[in-house]
N, C-alpha and C positions, 0 to 999 in steps of 0.2 A: 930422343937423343941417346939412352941407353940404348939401344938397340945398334947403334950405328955402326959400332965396335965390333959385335957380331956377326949383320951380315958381312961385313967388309972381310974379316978372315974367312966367312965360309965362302968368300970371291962372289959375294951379292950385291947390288948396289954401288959398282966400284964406279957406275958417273955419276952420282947423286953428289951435289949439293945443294947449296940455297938457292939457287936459280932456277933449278927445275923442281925443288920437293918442298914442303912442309914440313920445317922440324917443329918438334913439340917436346918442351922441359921446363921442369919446374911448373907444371900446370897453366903454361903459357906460349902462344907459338913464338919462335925464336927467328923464326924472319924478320927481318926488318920494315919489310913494307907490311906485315901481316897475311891475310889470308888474299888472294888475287881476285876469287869472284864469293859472292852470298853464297853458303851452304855448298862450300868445296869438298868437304868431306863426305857428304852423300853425292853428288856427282862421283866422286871417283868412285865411289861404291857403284853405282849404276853402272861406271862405264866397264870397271871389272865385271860385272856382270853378263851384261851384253857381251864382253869379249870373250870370257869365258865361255854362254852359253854358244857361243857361233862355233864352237868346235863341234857341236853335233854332227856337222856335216850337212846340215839340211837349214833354212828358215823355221823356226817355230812360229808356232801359229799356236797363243795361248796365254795362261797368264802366270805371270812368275812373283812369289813376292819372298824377303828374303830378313829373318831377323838375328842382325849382326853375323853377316854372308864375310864368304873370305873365299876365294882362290878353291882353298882345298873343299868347300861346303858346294861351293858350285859347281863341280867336279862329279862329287858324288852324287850329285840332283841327277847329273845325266848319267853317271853311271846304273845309277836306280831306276831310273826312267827306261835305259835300253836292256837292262836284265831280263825285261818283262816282256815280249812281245802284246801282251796285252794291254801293256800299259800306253800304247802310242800307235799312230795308224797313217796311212801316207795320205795326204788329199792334195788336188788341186785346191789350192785358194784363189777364188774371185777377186782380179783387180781393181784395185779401189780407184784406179783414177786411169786414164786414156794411157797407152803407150807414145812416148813421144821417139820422132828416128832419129834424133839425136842421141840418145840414152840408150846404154847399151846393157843388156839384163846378163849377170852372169848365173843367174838363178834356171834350176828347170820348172820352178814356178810347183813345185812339191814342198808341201811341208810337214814336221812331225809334231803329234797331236796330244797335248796329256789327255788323257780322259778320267 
C-alpha cells in the first residue's frame, strides 16, 4: 500500500485496483476476498519471468532458476547471457510431440542455449 502513492505519480499502475492487484498493508493482504489462487505470489513471479525472458527474441531451451527475481534482474540475465557470444549457441530443438494442422507455429523452431 505504501507504494501506491508512488507509482501512481511517477504515471505507473494508473489501472491498478483491488480487482485486478493484491494489495498488502499492515502485514496483511488488503483484499477482501484474499488471495484468488494457492501460491499467487510465486505464480506471478513465474509469469514475470517467462515474460521477461521471451524478449530474447528466440525460445530458450534451458534452465532458469531465479532467488527473489524482479523485472530488472531478469533483464540483466539476458543482457549477460548475450554479451557473451560464448555464452549461448543456436540449435534446432527436437519436438517433443507430433505437429498438429491445426496449430500454427510462430517459432523458427531455433533456440538460445546457456551453456
Amino acid at each position: 500500500m505504501s507504494d501506491v502513492e508512488k507509482l501512481w505519480k511517477a504515471g505507473l499502475a494508473l489501472g491498478a485496483d483491488l480487482t485486478n492487484t493484491v494489495a498488502i498493508g499492515e502485514d496483511k493482504i488488503m483484499n477482501r476476498e484474499g488471495l484468488r489462487y494457492p501460491q499467487e505470489f510465486v505464480r506471478h513471479k513465474m509469469l514475470d519471468a517467462v515474460g521477461d525472458l521471451s524478449l530474447a527474441g528466440a525460445p530458450l531451451l534451458g534452465a532458469y532458476r531465479s532467488y527473489k527475481g524482479g523485472h530488472r534482474l531478469n533483464a540483466m540475465v539476458l543482457q549477460e547471457l548475450f554479451a557473451d557470444a560464448t555464452n549461448w549457441s543456436m540449435v534446432h530443438a527436437p519436438r517433443t510431440r507430433p505437429a498438429r494442422a491445426s496449430v500454427a507455429h510462430a517459432s523458427s523452431g531455433l533456440a538460445a542455449v546457456a551453456e
